[in-house]
C-alpha positions in Angstrom: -101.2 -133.5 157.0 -98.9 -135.4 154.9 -98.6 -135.2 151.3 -97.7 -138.3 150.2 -100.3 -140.6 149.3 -100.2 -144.1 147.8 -100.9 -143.8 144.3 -102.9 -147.2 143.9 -105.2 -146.4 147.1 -105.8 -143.0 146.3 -107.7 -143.9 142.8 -109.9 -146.5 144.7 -113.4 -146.3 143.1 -112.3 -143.7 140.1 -109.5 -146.3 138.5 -109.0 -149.0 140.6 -110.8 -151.3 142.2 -110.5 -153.6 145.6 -108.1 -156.6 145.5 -109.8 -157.9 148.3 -113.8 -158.5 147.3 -116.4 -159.9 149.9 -118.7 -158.7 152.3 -119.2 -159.2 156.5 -120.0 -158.2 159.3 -119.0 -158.2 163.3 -117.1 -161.2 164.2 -116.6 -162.8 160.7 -115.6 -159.4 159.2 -112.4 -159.4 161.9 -111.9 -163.4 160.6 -111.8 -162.2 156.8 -109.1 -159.4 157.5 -107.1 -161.3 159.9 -107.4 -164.9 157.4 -106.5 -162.4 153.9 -103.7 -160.1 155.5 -102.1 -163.5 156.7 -103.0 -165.4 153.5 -101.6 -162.3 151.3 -98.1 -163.0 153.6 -97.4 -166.5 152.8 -98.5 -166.0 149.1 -95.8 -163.1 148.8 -93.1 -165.8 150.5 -94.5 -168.6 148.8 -94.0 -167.2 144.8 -91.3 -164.6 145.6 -89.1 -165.3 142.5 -92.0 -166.1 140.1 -92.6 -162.3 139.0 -96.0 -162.2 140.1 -98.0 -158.9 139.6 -100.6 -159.0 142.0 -102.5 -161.1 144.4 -106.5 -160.7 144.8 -109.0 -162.4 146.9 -112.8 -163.0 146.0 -114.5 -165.0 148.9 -118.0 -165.8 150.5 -119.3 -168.0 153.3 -118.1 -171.6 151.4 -115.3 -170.6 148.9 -112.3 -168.4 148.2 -111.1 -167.4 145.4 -107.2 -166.3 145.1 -106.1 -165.0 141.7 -102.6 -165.0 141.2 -101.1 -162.9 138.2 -98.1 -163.3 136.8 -95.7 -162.7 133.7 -94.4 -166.3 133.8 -97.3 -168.6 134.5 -95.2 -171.3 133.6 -93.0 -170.8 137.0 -96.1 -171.3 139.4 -98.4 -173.9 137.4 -95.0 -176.5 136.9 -95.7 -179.4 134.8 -98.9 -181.1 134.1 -100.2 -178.1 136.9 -98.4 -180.3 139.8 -96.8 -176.4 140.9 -100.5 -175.2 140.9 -101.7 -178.3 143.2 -99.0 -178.0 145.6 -100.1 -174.0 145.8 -103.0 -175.0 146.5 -102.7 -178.1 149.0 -100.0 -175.1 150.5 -103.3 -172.7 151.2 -105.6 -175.3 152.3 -102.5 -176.6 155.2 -101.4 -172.5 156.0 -105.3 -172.1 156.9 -105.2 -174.9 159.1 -102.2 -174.5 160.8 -103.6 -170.5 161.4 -107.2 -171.7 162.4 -108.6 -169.3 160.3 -111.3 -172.0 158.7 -110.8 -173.9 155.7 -113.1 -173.0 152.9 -113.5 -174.3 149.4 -109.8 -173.2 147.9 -110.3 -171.9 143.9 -106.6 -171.4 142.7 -106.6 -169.2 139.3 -103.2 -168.3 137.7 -103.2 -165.6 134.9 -100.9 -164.2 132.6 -100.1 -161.0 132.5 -99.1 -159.7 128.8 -97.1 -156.9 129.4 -94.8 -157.1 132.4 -92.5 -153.9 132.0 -95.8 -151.9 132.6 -96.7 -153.8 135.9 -95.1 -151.9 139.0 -94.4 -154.6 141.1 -92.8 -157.1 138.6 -90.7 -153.9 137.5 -90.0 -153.4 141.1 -89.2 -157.0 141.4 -86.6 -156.8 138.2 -84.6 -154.0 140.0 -84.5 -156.3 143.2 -83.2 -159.1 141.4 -80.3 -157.1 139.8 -79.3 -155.5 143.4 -79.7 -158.9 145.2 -76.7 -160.0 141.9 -74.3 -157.8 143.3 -75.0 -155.6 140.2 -74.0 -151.7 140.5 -77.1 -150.2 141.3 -76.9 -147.2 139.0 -76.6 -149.8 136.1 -79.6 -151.3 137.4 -81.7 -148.6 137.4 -80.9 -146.9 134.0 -81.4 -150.9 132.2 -84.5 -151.3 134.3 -86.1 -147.5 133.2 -84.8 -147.8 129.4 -86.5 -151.6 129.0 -89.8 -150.0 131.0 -89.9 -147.2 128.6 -89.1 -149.4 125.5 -93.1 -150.4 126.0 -95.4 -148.7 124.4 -98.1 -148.6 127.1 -95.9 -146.7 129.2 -95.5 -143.2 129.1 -92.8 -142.2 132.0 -91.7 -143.9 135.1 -89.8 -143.2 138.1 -88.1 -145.4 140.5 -86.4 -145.1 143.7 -83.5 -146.9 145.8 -83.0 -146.4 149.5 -80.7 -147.8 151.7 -76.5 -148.9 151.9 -76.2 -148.0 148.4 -73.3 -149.2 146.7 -71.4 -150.5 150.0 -71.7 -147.1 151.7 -71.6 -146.8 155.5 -74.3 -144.3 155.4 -77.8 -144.6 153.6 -79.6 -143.0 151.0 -81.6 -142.1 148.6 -81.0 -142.3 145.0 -84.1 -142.2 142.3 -84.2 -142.0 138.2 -86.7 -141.0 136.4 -87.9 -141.1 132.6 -91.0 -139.6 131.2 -94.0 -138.0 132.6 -95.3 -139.1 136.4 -98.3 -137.1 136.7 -99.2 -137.7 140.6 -101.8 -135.0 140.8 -104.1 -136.1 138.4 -106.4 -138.1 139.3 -107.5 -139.8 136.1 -103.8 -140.8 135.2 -103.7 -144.2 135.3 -100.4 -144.8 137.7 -99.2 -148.4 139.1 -97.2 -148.3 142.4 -95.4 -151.0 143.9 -93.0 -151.8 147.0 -90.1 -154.2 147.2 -87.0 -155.1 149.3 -83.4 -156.8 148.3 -82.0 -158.5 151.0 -78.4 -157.4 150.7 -75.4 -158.0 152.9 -75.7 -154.1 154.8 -79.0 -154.4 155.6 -82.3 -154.1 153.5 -82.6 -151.9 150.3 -86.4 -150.5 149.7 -86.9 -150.0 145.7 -90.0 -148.0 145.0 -91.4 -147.7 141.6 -94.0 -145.9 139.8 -95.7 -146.5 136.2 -97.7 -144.0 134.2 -99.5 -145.5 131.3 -101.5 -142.6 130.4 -104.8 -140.8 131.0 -107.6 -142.9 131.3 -110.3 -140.8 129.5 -107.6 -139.4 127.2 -109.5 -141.4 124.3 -112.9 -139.6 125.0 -111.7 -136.2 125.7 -110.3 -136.5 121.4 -113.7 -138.1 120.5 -115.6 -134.5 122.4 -113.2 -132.6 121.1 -113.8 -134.0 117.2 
């Protein structure tokens, strides 16, 4: 049996909760999967570039609701919320096109306050830098010293694979600052995937976030 696990999946109902949230059964639970997996897709295409932290879905049999976070609101909503509109009318045309029924759309954009300690807009930093020609080893010690600048974080690790630095060969290369406590399963870790599109082929970037222990606060309040 393997030993790795994914980090975000592996707290579900201790930590974390589902980003996906509604209820069915038989045909219509097949129609809800296939509609969100395809839905989740297009959004990913759609905002790539707007340092979005997560994507999650609440729907029932007449609405659904897509909750986009993001460190730069601004990027998505656009001026006088036309960005936010087109989103939107973007959805409602995907759905159509897919045949995958057209509910009531509710389009919610928040803000997400501190962005070095969100895995995937970390993730999404050191893909930005690679896809600038930037030398990756540059990338990653500028990416790990601004993560670990914020308070909330208490160690992270990230990894590269792939035609590093214009090899002919690939590889792995990964940096790590701080403590990454994978074991434990009250330590509250984010995990996220990416890809830069380079000219070799595709580099994967992997990153993990430790923020602490969850019940770190009420194990000092037992101990007092």
């Amino acid at each position: 049996m393997s030993k790795i696990v994914h980090p975000y999946a592996y707290r579900l109902g201790i930590l974390r909760g589902w980003r996906h949230r509604w209820f069915a059964s038989g045909p219509k639970y097949q129609e809800y999967l296939k509609a969100d997996i395809l839905l989740r897709e297009f959004l990913q295409r759609q905002t790539r570039g707007m340092y979005i932290g997560g994507i999650e879905m609440e729907r029932n049999d007449k609405t659904l609701h897509v909750i986009v976070k993001t460190s730069r609101p601004g990027m998505i909503i656009g001026r006088s919320g036309e960005g936010s509109v087109k989103l939107k009318n973007s959805i409602v045309a995907f759905l159509q096109n897919k045949k995958l029924g057209v509910p009531e759309i509710k389009l919610d954009i928040e803000e997400i306050r501190s962005p070095e300690s969100n895995a995937a807009i970390v993730a999404y930093m050191v893909v930005e830098g690679l896809e600038k020609r930037m030398p990756f080893r540059r990338v990653l010690k500028q990416t790990i010293e601004k993560v670990m600048a914020n308070r909330d974080v208490k160690g992270v690790r990230i990894s590269l694979g792939g035609m590093l630095g214009g090899g002919s060969m690939s590889r792995t290369e990964e940096l790590k600052k701080g403590r990454v406590p994978l074991q434990t399963l009250r330590s509250d870790i984010d995990f996220a995937r990416e890809r830069a599109n380079m000219p070799l082929g595709v580099i994967g970037v992997k990153v993990w976030i430790y923020r602490g222990e969850v019940f770190a606060a009420d194990a000092k309040e037992n101990k007092k």
